[in-house]
N, C-alpha and C positions, 0 to 999 in steps of 0.2 A: 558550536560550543557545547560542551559537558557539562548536562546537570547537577551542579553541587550542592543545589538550596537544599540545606537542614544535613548536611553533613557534617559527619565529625574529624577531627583531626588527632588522631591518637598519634600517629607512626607514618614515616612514610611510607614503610614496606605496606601498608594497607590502599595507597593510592597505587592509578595502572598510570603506566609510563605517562598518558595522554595527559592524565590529571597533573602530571608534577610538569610538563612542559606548559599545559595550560596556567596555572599556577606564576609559573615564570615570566608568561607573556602577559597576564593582568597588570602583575608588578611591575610591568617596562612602560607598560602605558600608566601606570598610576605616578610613578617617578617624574614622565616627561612630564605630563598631567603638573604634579607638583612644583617643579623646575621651572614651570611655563607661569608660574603663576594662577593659573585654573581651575575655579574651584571645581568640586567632584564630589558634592554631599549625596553617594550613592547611599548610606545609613543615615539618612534624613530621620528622626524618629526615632533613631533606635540606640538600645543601648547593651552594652556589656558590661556582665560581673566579670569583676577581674581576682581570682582567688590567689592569694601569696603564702604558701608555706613554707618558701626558701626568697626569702632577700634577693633583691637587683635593682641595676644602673637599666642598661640596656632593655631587658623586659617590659617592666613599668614603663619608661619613658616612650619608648615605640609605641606600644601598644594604643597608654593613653593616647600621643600623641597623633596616631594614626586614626583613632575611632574617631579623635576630634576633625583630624581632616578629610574624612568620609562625613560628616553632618551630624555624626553621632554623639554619644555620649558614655563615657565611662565610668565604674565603681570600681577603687582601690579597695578592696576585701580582704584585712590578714589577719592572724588568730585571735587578735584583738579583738576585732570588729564582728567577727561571727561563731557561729555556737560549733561549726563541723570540728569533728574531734573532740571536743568536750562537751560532750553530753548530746551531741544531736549526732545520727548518725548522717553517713555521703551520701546515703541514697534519700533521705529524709529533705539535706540541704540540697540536692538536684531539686527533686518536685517539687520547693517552694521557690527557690531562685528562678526556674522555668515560669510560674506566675509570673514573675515582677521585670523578667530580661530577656534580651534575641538573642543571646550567644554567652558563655560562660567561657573565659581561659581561666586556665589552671598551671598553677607553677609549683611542685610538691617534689617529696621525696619517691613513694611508691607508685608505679606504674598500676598497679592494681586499683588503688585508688580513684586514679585518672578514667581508667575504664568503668569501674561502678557507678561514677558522677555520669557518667556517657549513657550509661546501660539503664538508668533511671533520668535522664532529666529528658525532656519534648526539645531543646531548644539545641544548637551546635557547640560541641567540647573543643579548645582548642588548647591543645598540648603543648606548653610553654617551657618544659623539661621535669622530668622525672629522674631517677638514678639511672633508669634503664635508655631510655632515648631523649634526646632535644633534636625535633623534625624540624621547627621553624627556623634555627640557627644552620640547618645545613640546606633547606632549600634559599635562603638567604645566600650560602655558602656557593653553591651552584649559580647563583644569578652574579655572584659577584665573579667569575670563573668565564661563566659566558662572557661576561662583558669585556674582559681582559683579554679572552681567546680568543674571542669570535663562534666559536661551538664548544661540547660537550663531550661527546661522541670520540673515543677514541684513546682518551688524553689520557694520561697517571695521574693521581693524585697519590701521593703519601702521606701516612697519621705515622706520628713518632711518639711516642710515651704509653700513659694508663690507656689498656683499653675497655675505657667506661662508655658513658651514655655519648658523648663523641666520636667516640671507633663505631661503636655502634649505628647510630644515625648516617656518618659517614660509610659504612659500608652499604646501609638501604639503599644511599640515596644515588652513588657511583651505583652499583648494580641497574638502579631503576634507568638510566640516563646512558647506561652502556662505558661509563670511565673505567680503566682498569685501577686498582685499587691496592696499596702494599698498607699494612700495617704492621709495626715494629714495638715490640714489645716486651719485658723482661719476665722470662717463668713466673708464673704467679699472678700474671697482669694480662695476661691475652683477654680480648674481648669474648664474650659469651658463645659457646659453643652452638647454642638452639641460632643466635642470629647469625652468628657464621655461615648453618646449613642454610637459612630462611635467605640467605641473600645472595649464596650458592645458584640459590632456585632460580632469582628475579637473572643471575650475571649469563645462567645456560641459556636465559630466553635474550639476552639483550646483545649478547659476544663480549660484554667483559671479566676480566679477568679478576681474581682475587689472590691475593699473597700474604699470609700470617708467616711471620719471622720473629725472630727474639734477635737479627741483627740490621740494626739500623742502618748501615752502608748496602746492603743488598737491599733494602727497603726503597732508599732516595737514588738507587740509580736507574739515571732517565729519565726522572720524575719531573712534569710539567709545574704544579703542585704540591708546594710540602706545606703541611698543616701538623699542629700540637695543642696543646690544652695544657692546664696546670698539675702537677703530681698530685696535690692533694685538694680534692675537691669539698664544696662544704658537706660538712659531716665525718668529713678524716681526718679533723685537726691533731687529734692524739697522734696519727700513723705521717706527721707531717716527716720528723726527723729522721726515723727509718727509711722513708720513702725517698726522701731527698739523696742517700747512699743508694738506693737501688737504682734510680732514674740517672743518676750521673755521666753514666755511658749514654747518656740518651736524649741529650744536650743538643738543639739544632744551634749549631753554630757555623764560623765558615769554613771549617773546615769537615764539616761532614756535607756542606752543600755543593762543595767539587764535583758529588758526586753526581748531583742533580741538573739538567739541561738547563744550558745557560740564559734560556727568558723564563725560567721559574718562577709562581711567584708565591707569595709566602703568605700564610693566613692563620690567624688564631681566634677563638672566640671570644676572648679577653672573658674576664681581667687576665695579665700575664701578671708573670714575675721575673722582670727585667733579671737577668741573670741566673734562674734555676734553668727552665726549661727551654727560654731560647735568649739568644746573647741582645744585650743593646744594640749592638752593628746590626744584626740580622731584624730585629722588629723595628731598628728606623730606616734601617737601609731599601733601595734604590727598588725591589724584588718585593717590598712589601706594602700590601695591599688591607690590610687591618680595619683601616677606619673606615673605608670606601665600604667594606664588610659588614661592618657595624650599622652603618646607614642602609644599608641593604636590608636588616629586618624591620627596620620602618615599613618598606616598600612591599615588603615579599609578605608580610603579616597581613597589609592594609588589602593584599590580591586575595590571600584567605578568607578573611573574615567580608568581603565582598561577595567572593566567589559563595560563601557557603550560610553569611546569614541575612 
């Protein structure tokens, strides 16, 4: 097994392939572990700040509810409750939150952020999503894929809409794992060019493939895996309207899923918006695998914060 104690979690393109397979496999024993009834108080003792500069269902609730079934103990932390950003600086609230806790997640807007908390605090950072990546939601992503599949290695996944901190992540994380990868996108909206090359890097060492298109049918054909996210994320309330006419060619619905292999299956990281970006048929229907997803960051969170504090 690979030494993770007192690591951080920024990004996955920062873990080696071993670490995000490892990763996967804690999570499978900590599921059955759960499943079984069986307690598992590996953080006997310990406890995690939980920092909140962007609101969540799914975050909060896993995490807390994870730390508690590791024997641990969690703090809800949001601008309320603490001084970072108003008047204390990140690196000020690392070094005193490292006193008082074993692990610090962070869920914010600036990825630079997340890094400076990392770069000053003693204890492990765990990146809960920033504008730029959410790593915990796609190795979650990955475990719920394996399970479906049987393996990793090989398969398509498709990302159809913005490419934000979800195209993003999703391309680390296929690359690391060897998936080949399409992402479909509208002028304007392609995913970040630095991680594009960065994930370039990980796909020459792993033999997968990468595909950036502005046309969604060439994107989903073949595709094991089709996955999407919401047009306007928080923070683009204003750009919701505009964005809504741009995205509309880019609508997973059933009739762009023709184009996709037919044991496909379908994954969003919620919240959705029944009707913008993929249809009611398509996120209740037969192909979709959402909630199983969702419970998967329970799982794949609780392997993290094991594996590393």
């Amino acid at each position: 097994m690979i030494n993770m104690k007192g690591r951080d979690l920024l990004s996955i393109h920062d873990l080696t392939q071993e670490e995000v397979f490892q990763i996967l496999k804690i999570a499978e024993y900590l599921k059955t572990q759960q499943k079984m009834g069986q307690a598992h108080p590996i953080l006997a003792g310990k406890t995690l700040g939980m920092i909140f500069q962007k609101s969540s269902t799914r975050t909060r609730v896993s995490f807390e509810v994870g730390m508690w079934q590791l024997g641990g103990h969690a703090l809800f932390l949001s601008p309320q409750n603490i001084q970072m950003g108003r008047g204390e600086t990140v690196a000020d609230t690392a070094r005193v939150l490292s006193r008082y806790v074993d692990g610090i997640m962070i869920r914010t807007f600036a990825q630079e952020e997340v890094e400076e908390l990392a770069q000053y605090a003693d204890v492990p950072v765990i990146n809960a999503l920033t504008d730029l990546v959410h790593p915990c939601q796609v190795l979650a992503d990955l475990l719920t894929v394996q399970e479906k599949k049987g393996s990793l290695k090989g398969l398509k996944l498709t990302y159809i809409g913005d490419g934000n901190n979800m195209a993003h992540s999703l391309l680390y994380g296929c690359a690391k794992v060897g998936m080949d990868v399409s992402i479909a996108a509208p002028e304007g909206y392609m995913p970040d060019e630095a991680v594009v090359a960065a994930a370039q890097a990980d796909a020459q060492k792993t033999g997968s493939k990468i595909v950036i298109t502005k046309d969604p049918e060439e994107a989903v054909a073949g595709a094991d895996v089709i996955y999407t996210d919401v047009w306007a994320s928080m923070g683009q309330e204003e750009e919701a309207k505009e964005r809504m006419k741009i995205f509309a060619p880019y609508q997973v619905n059933e009739a762009l899923l023709q184009k996709a292999n037919n044991d496909y299956i379908f994954l969003h990281c919620l919240p959705a918006h029944r009707g913008e970006e993929v249809t009611e048929e398509v996120l209740e229907g037969a192909h979709s695998v959402v909630f199983d997803e969702a419970e998967n960051r329970l799982h794949v969170q609780k392997a993290i914060m094991a594996l590393t504090m």
